[in-house]
Every structure is written in structure tokens, then in C-alpha cells.
Residue, then its C-alpha position, 0 to 999 in steps of 0.5 A: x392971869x388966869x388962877x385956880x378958883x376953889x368952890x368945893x363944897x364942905x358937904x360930901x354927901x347929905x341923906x335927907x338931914x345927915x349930912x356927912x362933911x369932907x372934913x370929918x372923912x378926913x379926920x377919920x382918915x387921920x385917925x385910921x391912917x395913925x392906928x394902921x401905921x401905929x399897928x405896923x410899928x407894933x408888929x414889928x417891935x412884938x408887942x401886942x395889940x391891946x397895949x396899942x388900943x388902950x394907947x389909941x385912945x389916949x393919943x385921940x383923947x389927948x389930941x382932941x381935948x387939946x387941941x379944943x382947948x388950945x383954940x379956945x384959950x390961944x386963939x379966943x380966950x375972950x370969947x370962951x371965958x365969957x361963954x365956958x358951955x361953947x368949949x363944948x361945941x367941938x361940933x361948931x370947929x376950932x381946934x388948934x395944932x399947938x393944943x393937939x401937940x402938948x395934949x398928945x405928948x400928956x396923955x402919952x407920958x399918961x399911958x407909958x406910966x400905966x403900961x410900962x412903956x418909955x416915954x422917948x421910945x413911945x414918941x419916936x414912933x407916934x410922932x410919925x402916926x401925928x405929922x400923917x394926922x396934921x397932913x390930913x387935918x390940914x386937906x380937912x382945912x382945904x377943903x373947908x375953905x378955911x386957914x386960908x393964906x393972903x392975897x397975893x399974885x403967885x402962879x399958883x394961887x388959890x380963889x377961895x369963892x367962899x372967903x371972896x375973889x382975891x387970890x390967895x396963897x394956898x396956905x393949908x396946901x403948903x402944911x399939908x404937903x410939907x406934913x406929908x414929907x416930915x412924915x415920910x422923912x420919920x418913917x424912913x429914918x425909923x424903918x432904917x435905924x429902928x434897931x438903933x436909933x438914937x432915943x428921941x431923935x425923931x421926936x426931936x426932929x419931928x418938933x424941929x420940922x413941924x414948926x419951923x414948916x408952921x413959923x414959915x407958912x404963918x408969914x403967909x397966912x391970914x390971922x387966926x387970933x381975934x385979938x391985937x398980936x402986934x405987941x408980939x411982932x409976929x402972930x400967935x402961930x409963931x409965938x407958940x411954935x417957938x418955944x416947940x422948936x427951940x425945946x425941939x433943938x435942943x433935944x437933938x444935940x442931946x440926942x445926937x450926943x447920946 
């Protein structure tokens, strides 16, 4: 059987010794895609602009410190206790899905208090601008050849040249198209009840969604954490992504109810 082979290179263009990385255009895909989508929204609630900037900048701040610190501390406490400066090195890679969530939801909760927004109404709307951002970090992860799934036989698996010639489960594909999808789902239901919708219903939903899809795609996926899970019975992906989803249920049957 014949398999898709995967050897793109993580370089997307060099000039003489810059070189500018697909997962960086990526990245900045995300981050442009979140505020166009955001500066929409805005538009449409008649709120100005500059409320949304200073709101940009929060979100990116909060996604990215904890996203970094989420990796170091979730996934290689050991190594980063021993070496506290290689926090810093966000260059070297390493940010992590779960550390990105909660940083966001801080420094949105920091921001509707500075600017007078309410919180829920704030997260029913940028959780939209997050699940396009995860769907673009996610082909960022693809095209690096990294989070990659494990060996398997399925018609549609993946040779990663650059991790060995086993065949692979797509693992960063599957989040990322199922990212995309959450994201469409949010918008719709935003665009379609934004005079009334229920306060916290597509967070909630977005939480529900984003981790059930990330406990799934963890059974295929090769471990992350550098250290012994077993204890858990099951990876560190899905011990986090638990107590997300089961806040996440709950706050939908209280959103319903409302």
C-alpha cells in the first residue's frame, strides 16, 4: 500500500541568513485572521476600534505567555526548573493548547475590567477568532512535522520523512480540520442569534467542542509529556483537557437554562 509521504520543508523562504519559517506565516495567519474576524464583530456590535486593539493585544499577550508557560510547566517541568532562562527561548518552539486557553481567558477577564466590557459577552465572541487561531497553529504543526500521530495502516496515513518511514496517523490534520469546523459552527450560531444569544453559550460550546475533538485525536497521538503518564491512564493531553470539558458542560446547562 501505497502512503502520502511528507517531506516539506519547515523553511518557506531564506535570504541569505534570515530565514522565514511556514510556521511563523502561519502564526501570523492566526493572528491577523483572529483580529479581522474580531474587527468584523466589533463593526457589527458598534463599538469602536480602539477598545478592540488594546483587546488585541491582551488576547495575544495572554495566549502567548501561556501558552509558553503551559509547555514548560505541563509538559517538561523538569527540564525548565532546571534551566529557568530556557523559559525564554519561545524561539526554540514549545507552546501548549491548554496554557494558550486559560492565559487568553486571564487577560480577557483583565481587559473587560479595564474597558467595562462583560466578560461572557466578550468570550462568546473571541472564542470564534481562538478555534480559527488553534485550526492555523495546528497546519503550523503539520507543516513542521511535528505532534505527530502513531504508526498505523489507515488509507490515509502520513510518512513524516523527518520523524522516520513509518506510516502515521495525521494527528495535527485531524485538530486542524476539526478546528476549522468548530469555528464555522460559532460563527453561524453568532451571526444567526447575536441579538439573543444566550450569555456564554458559545464559550461553553467552544470548550466542550475543542476538547472533546483534542481527548479524541490524543488516543492517536504520540506522547508529548517527557516524563512517565502511566499513573494517569491516560496522556497529559487528556488529563488537562478534562477538567475544560467538564467546566465546559456545565456551563452549558447553565446557559441553556438562562
Amino acid at each position: 500500500m501505497e502512503y502520502f509521504v511528507w517531506s516539506a520543508n519547515p523553511i518557506a523562504l531564506s535570504i541569505g541568513s534570515i530565514h522565514v519559517f511556514w510556521y511563523g506565516i502561519l502564526f501570523a495567519s492566526a493572528i491577523l485572521s483572529g483580529q479581522m474576524l474580531m474587527t468584523w464583530i466589533y463593526k457589527q456590535e458598534g463599538i469602536s476600534e480602539k477598545t478592540l486593539e488594546a483587546g488585541f493585544i491582551y488576547a495575544l499577550v495572554g495566549i502567548v505567555v501561556g501558552a509558553r508557560l503551559g509547555h514548560c510547566f505541563f509538559y517538561d517541568p523538569s527540564y525548565y526548573l532546571s534551566n529557568p532562562l530556557e523559559i525564554f527561548a519561545v524561539w526554540k518552539g514549545g507552546l501548549a493548547s491548554h496554557g494558550g486557553g486559560l492565559g487568553m481567558i486571564i487577560a480577557m477577564y483583565l481587559y473587560t475590567k479595564k474597558y467595562k466590557f462583560n466578560f461572557l459577552w466578550l468570550l462568546d465572541r473571541v472564542v470564534i477568532s481562538t478555534a480559527l487561531f488553534a485550526f492555523f497553529v495546528r497546519m503550523g504543526n503539520f507543516m513542521n512535522s511535528e505532534i505527530v500521530g502513531i504508526p498505523t495502516q489507515v488509507p490515509w496515513a502520513v510518512i513524516f520523512t523527518k520523524i522516520d518511514l513509518l506510516p502515521r496517523h495525521p494527528a495535527q490534520l485531524y485538530e486542524a480540520i476539526s478546528y476549522l469546523f468548530i469555528a464555522l459552527i460559532l460563527f453561524l450560531i453568532y451571526a444567526r442569534y447575536k441579538e439573543n444569544l444566550k450569555p456564554g453559550l458559545n464559550f461553553s460550546l467552544f470548550l466542550v467542542l475543542i476538547f472533546v475533538v483534542r481527548i479524541v485525536v490524543e488516543f492517536v497521538k504520540v506522547k508529548q509529556a517527557d516524563y512517565d503518564t502511566s499513573f494517569l491512564m491516560m496522556s497529559t493531553g487528556q488529563a488537562l483537557s478534562i477538567p475544560f470539558l467538564l467546566f465546559g458542560l456545565g456551563m452549558l446547562v447553565w446557559s441553556l437554562k438562562r
